[in-house]
Chimera marker file (.cmm) of the C-alpha trace (Angstrom):
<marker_set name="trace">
<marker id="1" x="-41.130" y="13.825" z="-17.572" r="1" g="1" b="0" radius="0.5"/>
<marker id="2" x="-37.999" y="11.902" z="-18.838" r="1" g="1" b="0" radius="0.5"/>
<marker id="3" x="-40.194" y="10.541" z="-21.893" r="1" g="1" b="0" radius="0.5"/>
<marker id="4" x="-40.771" y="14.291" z="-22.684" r="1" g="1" b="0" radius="0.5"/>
<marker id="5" x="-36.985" y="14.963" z="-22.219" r="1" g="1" b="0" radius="0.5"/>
<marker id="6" x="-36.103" y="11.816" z="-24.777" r="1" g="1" b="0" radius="0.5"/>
<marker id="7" x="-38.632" y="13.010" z="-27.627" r="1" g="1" b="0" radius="0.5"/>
<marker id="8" x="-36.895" y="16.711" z="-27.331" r="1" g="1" b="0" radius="0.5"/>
<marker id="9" x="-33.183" y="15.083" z="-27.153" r="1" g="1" b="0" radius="0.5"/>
<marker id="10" x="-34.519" y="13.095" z="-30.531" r="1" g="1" b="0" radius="0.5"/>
<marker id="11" x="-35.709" y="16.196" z="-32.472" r="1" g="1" b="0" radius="0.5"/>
<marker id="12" x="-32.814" y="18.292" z="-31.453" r="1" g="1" b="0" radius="0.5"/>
<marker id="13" x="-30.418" y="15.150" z="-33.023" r="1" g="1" b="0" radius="0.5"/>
<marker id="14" x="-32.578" y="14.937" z="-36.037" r="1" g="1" b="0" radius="0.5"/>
<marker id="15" x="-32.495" y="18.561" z="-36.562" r="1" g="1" b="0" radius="0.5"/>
<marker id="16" x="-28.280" y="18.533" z="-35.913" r="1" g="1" b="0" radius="0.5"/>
<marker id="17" x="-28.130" y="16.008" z="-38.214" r="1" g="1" b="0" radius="0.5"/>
<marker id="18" x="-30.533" y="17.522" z="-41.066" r="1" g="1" b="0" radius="0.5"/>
<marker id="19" x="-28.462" y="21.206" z="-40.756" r="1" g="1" b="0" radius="0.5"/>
<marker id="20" x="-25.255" y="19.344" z="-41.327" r="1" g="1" b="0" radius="0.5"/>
<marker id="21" x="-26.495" y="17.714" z="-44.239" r="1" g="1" b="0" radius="0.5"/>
<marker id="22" x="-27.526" y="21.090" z="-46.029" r="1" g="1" b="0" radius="0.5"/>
<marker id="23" x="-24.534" y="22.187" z="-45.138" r="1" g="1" b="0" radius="0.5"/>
<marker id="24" x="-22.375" y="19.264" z="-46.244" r="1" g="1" b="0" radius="0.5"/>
<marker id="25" x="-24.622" y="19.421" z="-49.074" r="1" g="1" b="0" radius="0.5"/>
<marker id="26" x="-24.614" y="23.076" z="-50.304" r="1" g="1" b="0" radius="0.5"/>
<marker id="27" x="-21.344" y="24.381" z="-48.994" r="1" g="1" b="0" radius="0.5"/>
<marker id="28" x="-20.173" y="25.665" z="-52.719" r="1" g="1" b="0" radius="0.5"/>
<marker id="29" x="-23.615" y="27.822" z="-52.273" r="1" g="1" b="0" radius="0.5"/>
<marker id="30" x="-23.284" y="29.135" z="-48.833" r="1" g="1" b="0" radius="0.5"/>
<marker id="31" x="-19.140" y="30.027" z="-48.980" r="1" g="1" b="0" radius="0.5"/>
<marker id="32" x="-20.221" y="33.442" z="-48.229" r="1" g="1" b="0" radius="0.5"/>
<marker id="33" x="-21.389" y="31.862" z="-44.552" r="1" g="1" b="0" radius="0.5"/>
<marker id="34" x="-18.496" y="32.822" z="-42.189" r="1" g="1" b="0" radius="0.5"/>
<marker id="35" x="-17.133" y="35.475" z="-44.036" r="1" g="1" b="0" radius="0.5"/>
<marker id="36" x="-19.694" y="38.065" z="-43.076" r="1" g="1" b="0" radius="0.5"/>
<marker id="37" x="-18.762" y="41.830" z="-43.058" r="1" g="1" b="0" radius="0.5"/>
<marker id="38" x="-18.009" y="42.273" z="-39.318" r="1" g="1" b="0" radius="0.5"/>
<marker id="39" x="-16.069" y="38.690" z="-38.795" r="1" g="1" b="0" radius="0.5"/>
<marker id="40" x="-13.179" y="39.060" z="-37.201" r="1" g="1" b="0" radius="0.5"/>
<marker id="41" x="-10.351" y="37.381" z="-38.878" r="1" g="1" b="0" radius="0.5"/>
<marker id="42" x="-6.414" y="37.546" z="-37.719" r="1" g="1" b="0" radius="0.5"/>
<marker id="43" x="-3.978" y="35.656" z="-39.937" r="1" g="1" b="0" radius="0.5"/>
<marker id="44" x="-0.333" y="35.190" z="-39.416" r="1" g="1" b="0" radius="0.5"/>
<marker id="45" x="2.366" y="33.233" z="-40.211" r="1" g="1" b="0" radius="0.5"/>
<marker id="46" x="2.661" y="30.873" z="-37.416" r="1" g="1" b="0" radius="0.5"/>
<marker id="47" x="-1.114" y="31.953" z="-36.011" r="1" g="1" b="0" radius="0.5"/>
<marker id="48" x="-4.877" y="32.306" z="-37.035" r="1" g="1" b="0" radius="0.5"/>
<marker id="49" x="-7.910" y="33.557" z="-34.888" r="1" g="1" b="0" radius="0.5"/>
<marker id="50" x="-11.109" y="33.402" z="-36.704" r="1" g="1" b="0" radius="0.5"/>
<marker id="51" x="-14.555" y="34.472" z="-34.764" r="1" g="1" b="0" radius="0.5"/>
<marker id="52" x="-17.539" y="35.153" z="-36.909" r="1" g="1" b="0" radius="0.5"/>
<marker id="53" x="-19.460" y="37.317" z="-34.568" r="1" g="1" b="0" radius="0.5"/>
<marker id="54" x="-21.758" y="38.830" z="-37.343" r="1" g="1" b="0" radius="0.5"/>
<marker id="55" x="-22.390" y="35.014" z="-38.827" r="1" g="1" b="0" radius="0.5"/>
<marker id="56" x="-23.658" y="33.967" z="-35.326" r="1" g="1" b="0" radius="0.5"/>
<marker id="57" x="-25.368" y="37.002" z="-34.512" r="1" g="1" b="0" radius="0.5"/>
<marker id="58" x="-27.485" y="36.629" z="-38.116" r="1" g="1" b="0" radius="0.5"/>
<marker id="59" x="-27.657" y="32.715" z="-37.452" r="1" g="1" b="0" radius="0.5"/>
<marker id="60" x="-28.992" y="33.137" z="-33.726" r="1" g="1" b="0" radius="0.5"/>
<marker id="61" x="-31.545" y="35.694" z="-35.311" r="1" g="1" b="0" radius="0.5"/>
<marker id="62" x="-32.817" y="33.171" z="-37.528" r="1" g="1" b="0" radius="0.5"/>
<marker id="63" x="-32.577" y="30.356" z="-34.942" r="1" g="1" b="0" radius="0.5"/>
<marker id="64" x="-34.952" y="32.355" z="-32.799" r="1" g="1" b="0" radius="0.5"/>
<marker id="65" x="-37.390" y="33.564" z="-35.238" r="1" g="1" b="0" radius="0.5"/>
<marker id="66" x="-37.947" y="30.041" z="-36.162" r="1" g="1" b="0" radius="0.5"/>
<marker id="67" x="-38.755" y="29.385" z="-32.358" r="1" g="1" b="0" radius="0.5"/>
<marker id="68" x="-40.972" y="32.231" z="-32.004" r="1" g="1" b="0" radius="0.5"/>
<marker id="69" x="-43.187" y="31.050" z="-34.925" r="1" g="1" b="0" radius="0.5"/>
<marker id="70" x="-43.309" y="27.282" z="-33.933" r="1" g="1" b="0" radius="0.5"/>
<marker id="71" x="-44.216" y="28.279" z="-30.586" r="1" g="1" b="0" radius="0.5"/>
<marker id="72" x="-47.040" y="30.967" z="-32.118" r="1" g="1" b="0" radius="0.5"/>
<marker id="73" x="-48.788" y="28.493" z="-34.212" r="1" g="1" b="0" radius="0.5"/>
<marker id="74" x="-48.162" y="25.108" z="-33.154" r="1" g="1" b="0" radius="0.5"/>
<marker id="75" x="-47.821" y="26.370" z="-29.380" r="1" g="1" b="0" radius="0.5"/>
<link id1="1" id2="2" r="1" g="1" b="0" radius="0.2"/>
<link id1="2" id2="3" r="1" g="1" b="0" radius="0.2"/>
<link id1="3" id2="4" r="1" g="1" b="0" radius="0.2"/>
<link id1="4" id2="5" r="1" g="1" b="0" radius="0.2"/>
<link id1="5" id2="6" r="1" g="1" b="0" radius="0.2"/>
<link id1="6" id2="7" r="1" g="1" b="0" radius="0.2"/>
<link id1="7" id2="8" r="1" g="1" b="0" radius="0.2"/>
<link id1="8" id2="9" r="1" g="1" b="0" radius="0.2"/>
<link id1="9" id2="10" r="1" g="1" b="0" radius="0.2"/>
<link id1="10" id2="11" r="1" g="1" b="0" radius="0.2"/>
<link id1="11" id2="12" r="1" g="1" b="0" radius="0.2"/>
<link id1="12" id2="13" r="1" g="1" b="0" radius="0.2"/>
<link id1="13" id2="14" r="1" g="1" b="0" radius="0.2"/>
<link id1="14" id2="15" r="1" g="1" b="0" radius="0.2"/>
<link id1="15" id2="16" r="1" g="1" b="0" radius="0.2"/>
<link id1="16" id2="17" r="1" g="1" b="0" radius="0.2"/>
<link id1="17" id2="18" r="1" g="1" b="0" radius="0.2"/>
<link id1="18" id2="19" r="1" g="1" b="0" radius="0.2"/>
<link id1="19" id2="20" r="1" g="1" b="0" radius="0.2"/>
<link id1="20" id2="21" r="1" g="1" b="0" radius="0.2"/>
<link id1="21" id2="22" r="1" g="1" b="0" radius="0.2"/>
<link id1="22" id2="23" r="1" g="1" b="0" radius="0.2"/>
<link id1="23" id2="24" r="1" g="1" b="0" radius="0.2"/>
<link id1="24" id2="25" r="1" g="1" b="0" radius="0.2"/>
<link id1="25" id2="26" r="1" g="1" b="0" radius="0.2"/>
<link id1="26" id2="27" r="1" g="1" b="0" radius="0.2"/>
<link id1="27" id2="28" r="1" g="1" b="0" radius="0.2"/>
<link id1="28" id2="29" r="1" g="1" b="0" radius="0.2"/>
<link id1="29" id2="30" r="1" g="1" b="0" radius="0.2"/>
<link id1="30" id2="31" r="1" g="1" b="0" radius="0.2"/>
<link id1="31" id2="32" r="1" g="1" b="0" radius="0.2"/>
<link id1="32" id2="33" r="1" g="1" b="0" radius="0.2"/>
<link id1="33" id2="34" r="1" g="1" b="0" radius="0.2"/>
<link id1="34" id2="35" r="1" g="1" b="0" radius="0.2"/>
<link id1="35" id2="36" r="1" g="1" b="0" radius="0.2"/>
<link id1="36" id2="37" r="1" g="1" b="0" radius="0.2"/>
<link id1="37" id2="38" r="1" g="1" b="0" radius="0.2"/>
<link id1="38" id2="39" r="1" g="1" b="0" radius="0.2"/>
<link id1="39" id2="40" r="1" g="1" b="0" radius="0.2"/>
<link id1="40" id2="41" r="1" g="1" b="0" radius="0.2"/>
<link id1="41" id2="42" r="1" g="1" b="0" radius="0.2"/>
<link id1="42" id2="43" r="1" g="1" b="0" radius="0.2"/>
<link id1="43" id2="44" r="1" g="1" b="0" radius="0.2"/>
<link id1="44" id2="45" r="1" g="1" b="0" radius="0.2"/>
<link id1="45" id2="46" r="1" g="1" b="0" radius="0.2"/>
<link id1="46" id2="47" r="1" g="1" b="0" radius="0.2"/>
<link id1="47" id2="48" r="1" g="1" b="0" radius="0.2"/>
<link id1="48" id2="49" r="1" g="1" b="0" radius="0.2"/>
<link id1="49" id2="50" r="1" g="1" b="0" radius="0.2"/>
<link id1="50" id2="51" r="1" g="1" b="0" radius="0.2"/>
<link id1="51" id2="52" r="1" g="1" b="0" radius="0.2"/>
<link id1="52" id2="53" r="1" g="1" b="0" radius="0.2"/>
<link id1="53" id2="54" r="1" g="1" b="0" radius="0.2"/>
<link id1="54" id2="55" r="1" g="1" b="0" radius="0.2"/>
<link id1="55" id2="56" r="1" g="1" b="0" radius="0.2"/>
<link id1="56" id2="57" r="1" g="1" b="0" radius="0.2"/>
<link id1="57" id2="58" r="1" g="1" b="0" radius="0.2"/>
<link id1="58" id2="59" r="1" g="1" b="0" radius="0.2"/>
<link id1="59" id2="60" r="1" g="1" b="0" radius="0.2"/>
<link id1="60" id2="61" r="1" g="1" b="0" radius="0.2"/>
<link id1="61" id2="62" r="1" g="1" b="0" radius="0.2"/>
<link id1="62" id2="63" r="1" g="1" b="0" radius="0.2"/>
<link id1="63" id2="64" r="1" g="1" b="0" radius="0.2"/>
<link id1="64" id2="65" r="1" g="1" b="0" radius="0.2"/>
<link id1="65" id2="66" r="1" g="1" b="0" radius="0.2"/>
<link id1="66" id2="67" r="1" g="1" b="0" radius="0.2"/>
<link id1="67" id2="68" r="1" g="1" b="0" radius="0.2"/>
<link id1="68" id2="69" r="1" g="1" b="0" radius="0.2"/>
<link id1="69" id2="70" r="1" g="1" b="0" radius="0.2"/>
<link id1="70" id2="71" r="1" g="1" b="0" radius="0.2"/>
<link id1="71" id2="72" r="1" g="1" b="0" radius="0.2"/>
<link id1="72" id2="73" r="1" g="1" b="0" radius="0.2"/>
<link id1="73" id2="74" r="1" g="1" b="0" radius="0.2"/>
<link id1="74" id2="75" r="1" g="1" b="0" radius="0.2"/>
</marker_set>
């Protein structure tokens, strides 16, 4: 059980670190990520308050489409 629970903890590093080199990578491409229609976004003088509600919504869409096909054809 705990050798199944290393190989997952492995994959989910490798993917963390493969996202944040695409996005470290291709952040002049993807500036319109986090600036969605429907983000909220308060700026002040002294304050901000940024939550991207649409961005995760979209990215959590994604994120579980991708789960639903590895678990339909490799599953």
């Amino acid at each position: 059980m705990s050798q199944i629970t290393g190989k997952y903890l492995i994959l989910i590093g490798i993917a963390v670190v493969v996202i944040g080199a695409i996005i470290y990578l291709f952040s002049d491409k993807l500036h319109w990520l986090g600036r969605l229609p429907g983000d909220i976004r308060v700026e002040k003088e002294n304050f901000r308050f940024y939550f991207p509600v649409v961005t995760m919504l979209l990215l959590s869409g994604l994120l579980n489409l991708i789960i639903w096909l590895v678990r339909k054809f490799f599953g």
